[in-house]
N, C-alpha and C positions, 0 to 999 in steps of 0.2 A: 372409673370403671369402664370397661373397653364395650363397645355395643356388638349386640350379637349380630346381627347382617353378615359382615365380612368373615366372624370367625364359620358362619353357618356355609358359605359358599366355601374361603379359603379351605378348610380342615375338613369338613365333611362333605362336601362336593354336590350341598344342597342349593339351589335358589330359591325355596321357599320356606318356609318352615310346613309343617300338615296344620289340618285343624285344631286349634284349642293348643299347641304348643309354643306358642310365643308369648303368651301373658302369663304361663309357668314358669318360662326358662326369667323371663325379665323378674318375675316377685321370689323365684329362689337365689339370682342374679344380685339383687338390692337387698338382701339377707331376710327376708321373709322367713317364718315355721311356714311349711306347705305342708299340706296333706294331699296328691292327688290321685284322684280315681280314672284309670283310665282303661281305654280298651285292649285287651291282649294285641300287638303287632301297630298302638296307637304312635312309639316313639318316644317310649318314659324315659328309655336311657338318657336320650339327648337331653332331655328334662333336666338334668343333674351333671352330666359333660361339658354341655357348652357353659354354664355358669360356673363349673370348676375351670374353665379356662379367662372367665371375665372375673375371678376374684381374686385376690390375694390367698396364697398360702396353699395348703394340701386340703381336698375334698377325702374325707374318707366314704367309702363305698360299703356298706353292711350286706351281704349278699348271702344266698344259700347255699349255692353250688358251685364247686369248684372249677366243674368244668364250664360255666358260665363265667365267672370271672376271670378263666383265662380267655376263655373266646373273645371278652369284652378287651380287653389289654391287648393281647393281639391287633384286631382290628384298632383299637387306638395307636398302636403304636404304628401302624400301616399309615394312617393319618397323619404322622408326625405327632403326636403327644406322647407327654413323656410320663408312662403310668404304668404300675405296676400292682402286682398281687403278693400277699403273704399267705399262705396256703400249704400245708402238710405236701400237697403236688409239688413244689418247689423242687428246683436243684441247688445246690450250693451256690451257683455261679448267679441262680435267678435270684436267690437270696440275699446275696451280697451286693448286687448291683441296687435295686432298692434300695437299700443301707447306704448305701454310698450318694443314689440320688436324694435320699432324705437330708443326708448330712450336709450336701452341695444346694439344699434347699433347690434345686432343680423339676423337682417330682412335683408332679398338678393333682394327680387321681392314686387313690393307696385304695385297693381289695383287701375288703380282711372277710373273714367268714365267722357267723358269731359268734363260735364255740372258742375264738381267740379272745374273746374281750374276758373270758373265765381265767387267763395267763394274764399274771403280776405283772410281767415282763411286759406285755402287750401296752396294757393300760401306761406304765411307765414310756413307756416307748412313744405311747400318746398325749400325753403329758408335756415331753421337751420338743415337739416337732411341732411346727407354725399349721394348725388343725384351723380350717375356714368355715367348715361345712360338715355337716353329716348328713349325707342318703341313707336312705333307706330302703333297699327293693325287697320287693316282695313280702310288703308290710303288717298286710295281713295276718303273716306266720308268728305275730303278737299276742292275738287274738285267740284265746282259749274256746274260742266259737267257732274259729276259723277254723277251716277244712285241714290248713297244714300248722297247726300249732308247734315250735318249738321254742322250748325254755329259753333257750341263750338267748333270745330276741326280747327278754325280759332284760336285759341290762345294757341295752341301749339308752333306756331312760338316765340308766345312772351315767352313763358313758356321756349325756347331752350335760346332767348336769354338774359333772368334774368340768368339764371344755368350757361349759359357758357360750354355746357356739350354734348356728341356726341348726336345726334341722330340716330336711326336704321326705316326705315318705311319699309310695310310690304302690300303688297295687290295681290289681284289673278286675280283682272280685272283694270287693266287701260291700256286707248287706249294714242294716243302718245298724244294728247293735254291734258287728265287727267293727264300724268306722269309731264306733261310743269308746269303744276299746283299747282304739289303734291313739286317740287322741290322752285318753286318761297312761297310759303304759308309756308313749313315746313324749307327750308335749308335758305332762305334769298338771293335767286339767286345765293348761292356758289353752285357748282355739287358734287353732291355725287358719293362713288361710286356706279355703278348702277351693279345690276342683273336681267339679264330679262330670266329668265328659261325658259326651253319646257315647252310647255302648253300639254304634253301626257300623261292618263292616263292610260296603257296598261288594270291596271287589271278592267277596267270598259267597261263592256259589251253595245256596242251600238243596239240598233232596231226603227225602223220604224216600223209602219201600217199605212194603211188605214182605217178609221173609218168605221167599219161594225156591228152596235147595240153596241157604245162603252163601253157601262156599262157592258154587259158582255165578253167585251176584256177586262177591266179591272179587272173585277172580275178572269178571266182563268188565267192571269198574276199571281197577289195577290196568287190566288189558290195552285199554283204548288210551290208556298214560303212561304207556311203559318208557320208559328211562326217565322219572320224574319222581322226585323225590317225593316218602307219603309216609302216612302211618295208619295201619288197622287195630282199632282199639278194640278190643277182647274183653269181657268176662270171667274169663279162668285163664290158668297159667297152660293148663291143657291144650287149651284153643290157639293161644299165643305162638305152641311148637306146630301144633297141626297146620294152621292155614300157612304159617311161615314155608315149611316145607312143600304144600302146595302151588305156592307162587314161586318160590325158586324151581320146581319139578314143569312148571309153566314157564318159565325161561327170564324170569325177576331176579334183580339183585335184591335180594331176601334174609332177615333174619328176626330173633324172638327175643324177646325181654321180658323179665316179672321176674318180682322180689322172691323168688328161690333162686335163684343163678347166685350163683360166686359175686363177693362184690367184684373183684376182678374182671368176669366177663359181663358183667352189665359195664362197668368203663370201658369196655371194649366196643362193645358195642354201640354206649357213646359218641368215643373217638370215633369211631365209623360213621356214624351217621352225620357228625358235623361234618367228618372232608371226603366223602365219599358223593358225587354228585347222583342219581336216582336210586337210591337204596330204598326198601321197602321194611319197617319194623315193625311186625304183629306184634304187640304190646297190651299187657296191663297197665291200667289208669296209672300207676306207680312211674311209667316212662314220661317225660313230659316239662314238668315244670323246672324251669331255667332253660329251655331248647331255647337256641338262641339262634339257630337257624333261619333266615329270612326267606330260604326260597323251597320251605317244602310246599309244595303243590297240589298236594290233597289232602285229604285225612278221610278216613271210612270209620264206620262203627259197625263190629259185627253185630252187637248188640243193642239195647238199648238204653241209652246212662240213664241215672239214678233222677237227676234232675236238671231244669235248665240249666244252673248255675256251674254245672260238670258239662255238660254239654256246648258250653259257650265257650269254655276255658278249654278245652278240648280241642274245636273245633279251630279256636283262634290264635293254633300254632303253626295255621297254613297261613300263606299270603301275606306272612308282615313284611315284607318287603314293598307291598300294596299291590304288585303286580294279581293277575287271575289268580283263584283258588277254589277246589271243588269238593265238595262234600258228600256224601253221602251215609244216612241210620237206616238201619235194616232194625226191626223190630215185628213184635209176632207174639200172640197169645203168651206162650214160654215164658215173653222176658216179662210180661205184665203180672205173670202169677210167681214168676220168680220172686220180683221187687218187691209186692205187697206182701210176700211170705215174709220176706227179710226184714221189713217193717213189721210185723207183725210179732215176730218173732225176737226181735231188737230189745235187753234189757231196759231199753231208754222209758222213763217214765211216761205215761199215757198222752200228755200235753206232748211231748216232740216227738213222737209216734203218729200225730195226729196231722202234727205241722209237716210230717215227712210223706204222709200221704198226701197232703195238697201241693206239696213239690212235685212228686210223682205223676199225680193229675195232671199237673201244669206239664209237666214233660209231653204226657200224653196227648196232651190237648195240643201242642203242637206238633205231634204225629203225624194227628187224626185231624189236621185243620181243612179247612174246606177254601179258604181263600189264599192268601200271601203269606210264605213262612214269614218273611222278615216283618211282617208284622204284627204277628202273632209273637215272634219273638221279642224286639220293642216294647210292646205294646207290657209285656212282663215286666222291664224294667222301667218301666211308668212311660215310655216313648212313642209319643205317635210318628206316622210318617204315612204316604202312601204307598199304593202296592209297589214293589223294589225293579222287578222286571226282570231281575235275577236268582229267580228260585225256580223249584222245576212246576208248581202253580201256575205261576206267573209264565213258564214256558209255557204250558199245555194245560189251559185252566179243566179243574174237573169236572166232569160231569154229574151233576146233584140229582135223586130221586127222593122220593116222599117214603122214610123207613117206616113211620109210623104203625103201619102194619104188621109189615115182619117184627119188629121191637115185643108189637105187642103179642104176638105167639110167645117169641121164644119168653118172655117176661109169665107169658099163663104157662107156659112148659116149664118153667124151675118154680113155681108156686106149687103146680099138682104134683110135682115130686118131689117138696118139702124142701128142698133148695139141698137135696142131698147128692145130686150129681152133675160130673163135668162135660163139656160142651160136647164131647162125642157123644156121648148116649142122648143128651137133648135133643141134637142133631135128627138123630138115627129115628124119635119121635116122630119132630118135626116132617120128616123124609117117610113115615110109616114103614120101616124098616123093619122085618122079621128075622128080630134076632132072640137067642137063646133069654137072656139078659132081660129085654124088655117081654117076651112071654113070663118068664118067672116072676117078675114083678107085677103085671097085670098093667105094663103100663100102654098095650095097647087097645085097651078098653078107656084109658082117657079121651076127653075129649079136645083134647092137642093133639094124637096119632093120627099121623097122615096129612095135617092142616098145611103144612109148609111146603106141598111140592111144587110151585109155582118158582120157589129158588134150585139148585141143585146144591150138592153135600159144602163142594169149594165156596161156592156164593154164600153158604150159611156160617161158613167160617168167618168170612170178613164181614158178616156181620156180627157175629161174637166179639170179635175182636174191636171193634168199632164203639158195641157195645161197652166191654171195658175201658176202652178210651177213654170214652166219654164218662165212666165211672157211673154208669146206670149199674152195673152189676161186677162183686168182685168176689177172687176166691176165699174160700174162709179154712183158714190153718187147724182149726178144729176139726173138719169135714173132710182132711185130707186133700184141700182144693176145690173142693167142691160152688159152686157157682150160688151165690145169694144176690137178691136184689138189696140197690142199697133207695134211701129217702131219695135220690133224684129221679128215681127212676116211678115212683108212682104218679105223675102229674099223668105221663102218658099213658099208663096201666088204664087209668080212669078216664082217658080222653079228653083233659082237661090242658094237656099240649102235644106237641105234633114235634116231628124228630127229622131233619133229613139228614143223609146218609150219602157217601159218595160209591157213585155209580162203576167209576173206572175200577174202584177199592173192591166192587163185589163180582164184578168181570175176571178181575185177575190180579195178579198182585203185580205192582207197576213196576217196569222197567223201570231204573233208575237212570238216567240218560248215560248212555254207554257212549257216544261221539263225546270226546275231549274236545273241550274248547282251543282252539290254536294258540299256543303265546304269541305269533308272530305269523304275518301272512307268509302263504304257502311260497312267494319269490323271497321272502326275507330269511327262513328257515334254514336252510343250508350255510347262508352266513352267519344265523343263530350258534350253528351247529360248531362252526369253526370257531367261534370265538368262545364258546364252552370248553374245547377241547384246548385251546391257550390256557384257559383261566386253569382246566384242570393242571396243566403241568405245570405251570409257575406254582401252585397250594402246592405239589408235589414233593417240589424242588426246594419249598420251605417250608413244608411238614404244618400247614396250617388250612384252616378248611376253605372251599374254593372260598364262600362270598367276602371271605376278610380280602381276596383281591377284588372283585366287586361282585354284588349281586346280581340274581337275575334281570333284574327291573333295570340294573347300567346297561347289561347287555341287551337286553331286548330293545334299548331304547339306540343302541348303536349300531346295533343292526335296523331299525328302520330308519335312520337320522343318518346313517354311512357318511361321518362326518370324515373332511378331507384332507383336513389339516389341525395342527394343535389347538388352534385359536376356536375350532369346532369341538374341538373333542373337548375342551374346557366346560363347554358350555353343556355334557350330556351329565345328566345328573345321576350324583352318586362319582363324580370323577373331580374331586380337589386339588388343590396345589399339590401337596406331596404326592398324591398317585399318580397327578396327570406326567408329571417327571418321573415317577417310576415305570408305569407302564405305558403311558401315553403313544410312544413310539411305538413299543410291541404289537399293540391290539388297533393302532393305524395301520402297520405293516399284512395284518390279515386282515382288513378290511378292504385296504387299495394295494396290496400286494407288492408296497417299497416303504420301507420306513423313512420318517422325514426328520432329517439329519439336523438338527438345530442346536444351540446353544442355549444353556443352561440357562443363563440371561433370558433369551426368547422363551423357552419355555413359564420360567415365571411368570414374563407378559402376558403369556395366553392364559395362566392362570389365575390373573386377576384383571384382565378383563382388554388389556391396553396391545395385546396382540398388533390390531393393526395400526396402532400410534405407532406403535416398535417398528414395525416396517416403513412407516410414513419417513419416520426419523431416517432409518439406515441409507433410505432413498435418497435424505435431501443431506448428508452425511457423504453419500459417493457422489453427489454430483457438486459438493465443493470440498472434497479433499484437497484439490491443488490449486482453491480459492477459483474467486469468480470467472478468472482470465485463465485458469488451467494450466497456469506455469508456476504455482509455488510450492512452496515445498512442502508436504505431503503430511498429512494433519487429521488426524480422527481421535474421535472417542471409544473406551472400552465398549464393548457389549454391554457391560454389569451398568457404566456412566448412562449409558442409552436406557436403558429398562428404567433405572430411577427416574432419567426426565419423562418417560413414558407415566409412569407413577406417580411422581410429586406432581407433573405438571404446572414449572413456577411460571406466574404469569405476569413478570415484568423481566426489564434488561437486567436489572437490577439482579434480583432474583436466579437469574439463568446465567450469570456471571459468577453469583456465589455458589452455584452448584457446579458450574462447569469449570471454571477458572478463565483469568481474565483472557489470556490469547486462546483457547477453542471457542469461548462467548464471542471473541473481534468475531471468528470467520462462520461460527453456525448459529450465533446465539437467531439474530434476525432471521431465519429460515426455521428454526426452529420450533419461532413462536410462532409462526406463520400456521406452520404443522399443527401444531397445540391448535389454537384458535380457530383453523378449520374441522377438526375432529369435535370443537363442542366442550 
């Protein structure tokens, strides 16, 4: 079995592996059942890639999405692997080549999507082809608990056990009854081995706001990132067309998604969003899962998701290329009485009604956090860690006062009015406001009118809302909304604890940090900029999206690294043997402004590492072409000879004679070794 090291540098242009993926790729590598849990933008693919290239025979790939399984083939086939998809997207011609690399037993990696394994044809088809392996992505979709349940993913079990052949499964969200699931449906109740990764994304920037005219928090957001790819997650298909069109009317490359569109124009819009470099798609939660996009750069939420577990997944479609990535939830009274409506309201028997409300909470409570998002987020998925230094907390920590007071008005303010109304009129108590409403009701003879003017109307809003956070008080669907206390809220009613509250939160609803972070310092950025507008025209010129020619994180990393020569550019990551020969020259050429003119040979060298052996060689190669004395006759080796000795490096005469042959060994073999043995 081949070790993964060299295929990891040669084919994918990495020198390290990330965290937690090298004891994957090795146990699905030695035919291991895996199960792994990883983080969205963690590097599952590679998980399942690189040991379909250390095994014998064809990996088949179970996948959801079409246009994810072409993006993956794509980008492999840029690598030099030889893999392909079966896909209703096919053309005849893509179809047939397949076929043909199956029958030439050539083909490493075969896409199928599961509604093929339901086709006689398929299964036959899988049956006579040398099957090594089965992935499984996006594994979860097994799971009748899972978020994205579909059927065909029920006959993968069967599919494992016609092959007789390992499995590898692969997902970013399952909770422990999904994982119970994923192992009885895919392994046959045998235990796999399991991986259950940190769920941390360091380089993804967390923020909160408060909803304060969100369309233009949104738009201030978008603003300070303009030409960076993003996504705006929306709540209705409404909202999805509205802010789209207001960011394009702001001067954004803009469009809307959600499941009423044509299937047609949702693949359009697709395709756009993988080769389109800063494009912005206001979106329903419906856009998303397969993005396989590495360098979107933000994500917003006009809204506020349902739960963490949406909210993570969400959020963890930015940045997997690992490079920066910015976030920003806007949320507001609105979406807190929305959501418990919907719970409430939810046919779901009363036990997962119950459990959806403590999701909720849990959302909330990371809103409303008073210290470190990231670890209040962690800390959900059983994860400690310390404060991150990359949240907007940890940027501008808040300022805390002692709510206990105010809590406890507006708490005697919805008791004396039976908990039959919502926060404006409370409010308007609070405030001793003389309005029509509370005359008719006599509720300015309670004795809460007027109690609260020490805050003003906006300050008593965030702290309603704060309130709800924290789930001291919620609407009730019965009351039309109306505002009840719930059990957590009477410890303080009675004095019995104390509440504080964020200061910044009752001031004003908080900027969201509107200064975009820089991918690259401000003397690096313009050569950022040229080397984006290369990579856009080459994806152009071959109708695939930029990062399948490299990611952001290759260029970021070549613009500050302005490597000089190929044996440099080998070494920026994300740039392998096949690309550095494909593009290598090109994106040297805009870097030092002349391309360097090398031999196919040479370039190899620089690709696996012996660059400068290959020049040591060529050196001591012209200075005895016509032997020691300079009068004979005229003697070298090929380029392609030179790279191998660069490569093999034989280390005896012996040796450099069976490689070289016996007269080039007489006249270079001894300067040769010289070369070798001083290189180490």
């Amino acid at each position: 079995m081949t070790t993964p090291t060299p295929l990891l540098r040669d084919v994918f242009g990495f020198d390290a592996f990330r965290p937690g993926q090298e004891e994957i790729v090795e146990a699905v590598a030695r035919g291991d059942n895996v199960l792994a849990i990883m983080p969205t933008g963690g590097g599952k693919s590679l998980c399942f890639q690189l040991p379909a290239l250390m095994r014998q025979g064809v990996t088949v790939v179970v996948s959801p999405l079409i246009a994810l399984m072409r993006d993956q083939v794509r980008a492999l086939k840029e690598a030099g692997v030889a893999a392909g998809a079966l896909t209703s997207g096919n053309t005849d011609e893509e179809t047939a080549q397949v076929h043909d690399q199956l029958a030439q037993g050539t083909l490493k990696l075969l896409y199928l999507a599961p509604e093929r394994l339901a086709s006689v044809s398929a299964m036959d088809m899988l049956r006579r082809i040398d099957v090594g392996l089965i992935a499984v992505d996006e594994a979860h979709c097994v799971s009748q608990w899972g978020h994205d349940f579909r059927p065909d993913y029920l006959r993968i079990g069967d599919l494992r056990a016609m092959l007789d052949v390992p499995v590898a499964a692969f997902t970013a969200t399952a909770d422990a009854e999904t994982r119970e699931e994923i192992v009885q449906k895919l392994f046959a109740g045998q235990t796999p081995t399991t991986f259950l990764r940190g769920f941390d994304r360091p380089n993804i920037h967390l923020a909160f706001a408060a909803k304060d005219n969100p369309r233009r928090q949104i738009l201030a957001f978008a603003g300070a990132r303009k030409g960076r790819s993003g996504i705006v997650y929306c709540s209705t298909r409404a909202k999805t067309e509205s802010l789209a069109d207001a960011l394009s009317r702001d001067g954004h490359n803009a469009c809307f998604y959600h499941g009423g569109m044509d299937a047609e124009d949702r693949r359009a819009v697709e395709t756009r969003f993988a080769r389109e470099d800063g494009l912005i798609v206001a979106a329903t939660v419906a856009f998303g899962m397969g993005v396989d996009k590495p360098d979107i750069r933000w994500v917003a939420h006009a809204d506020l998701p349902k739960s963490i577990e949406s909210y993570y997944q969400e959020i963890g479609r930015a940045g997997r290329d690992g490079a920066p990535a910015e976030t920003l939830t806007l949320y507001g009274p609105d979406d807190i009485r929305l959501r418990r409506t919907q719970i409430d309201e939810s046919p779901a028997p009363p036990e997962r009604r119950e459990a959806d409300h403590g999701r909720l909470n849990a959302m909330l409570g990371l809103a409303e956090a008073l210290g470190c998002r990231r670890q209040d987020l962690l800390a959900y998925f059983g994860e400690e860690s310390d404060p991150c230094g990359y949240c907007d907390h940890c940027d501008r920590p808040p300022e805390l006062f002692d709510g206990t007071t105010p809590v406890r008005k507006a708490l005697s303010a919805i008791l004396r009015t039976e908990e039959w109304f919502g926060a404006g009129h409370l409010i308007d108590i609070l405030l001793g406001a003389d309005t029509e409403k509370i005359r008719a009701r006599g509720h300015d003879r309670l004795p809460t009118y007027g109690v609260g003017t020490e805050l003003d109307k906006r300050e008593w809003q965030a702290v309603f809302r704060q309130m709800m956070g924290r789930d001291l008080i919620r609407p009730d669907p019965t009351r039309h909304g109306a505002l009840k206390m719930t059990e957590a809220a009477r410890p303080i009613l009675r004095g019995e604890a104390e509440i504080q509250l964020r200061k910044d939160a009752v001031k004003a609803a908080s900027a969201a940090r509107a200064e975009a972070k820089a991918l690259v310092s401000e003397e690096d950025a313009p050569l950022l900029a040229a080397l984006k507008a290369k990579r856009r025209s080459l994806a152009e010129q071959q109708s695939v999206p930029a990062y399948v020619i490299f990611p952001d994180k290759t260029l970021i990393e070549m613009a500050e690294r302005r490597p000089a020569n190929l044996d440099q550019m080998a070494r920026v990551g994300g740039v392998g043997a096949k690309k550095l020969d494909s593009y290598g020259a090109i994106f040297l050429k805009v870097i030092n402004g002349a391309a360097e003119e090398a031999h196919p040979a040479r370039r190899k060298a620089a690709a696996n590492g012996s660059g400068d052996v290959y020049d040591a060689l060529c050196a001591a190669q012209a200075r005895l072409s016509r032997g020691e004395d300079g009068i004979g006759k005229p003697l070298s080796c090929s380029a392609t000879l030179l790279a191998k000795v660069a490569e093999v490096r034989p280390d005896s005469e012996v040796a450099m004679e069976r490689l070289l042959g016996e007269r080039r060994a007489e006249r270079f073999g001894a300067a040769f070794l010289d070369v070798l043995r001083t290189a180490g």
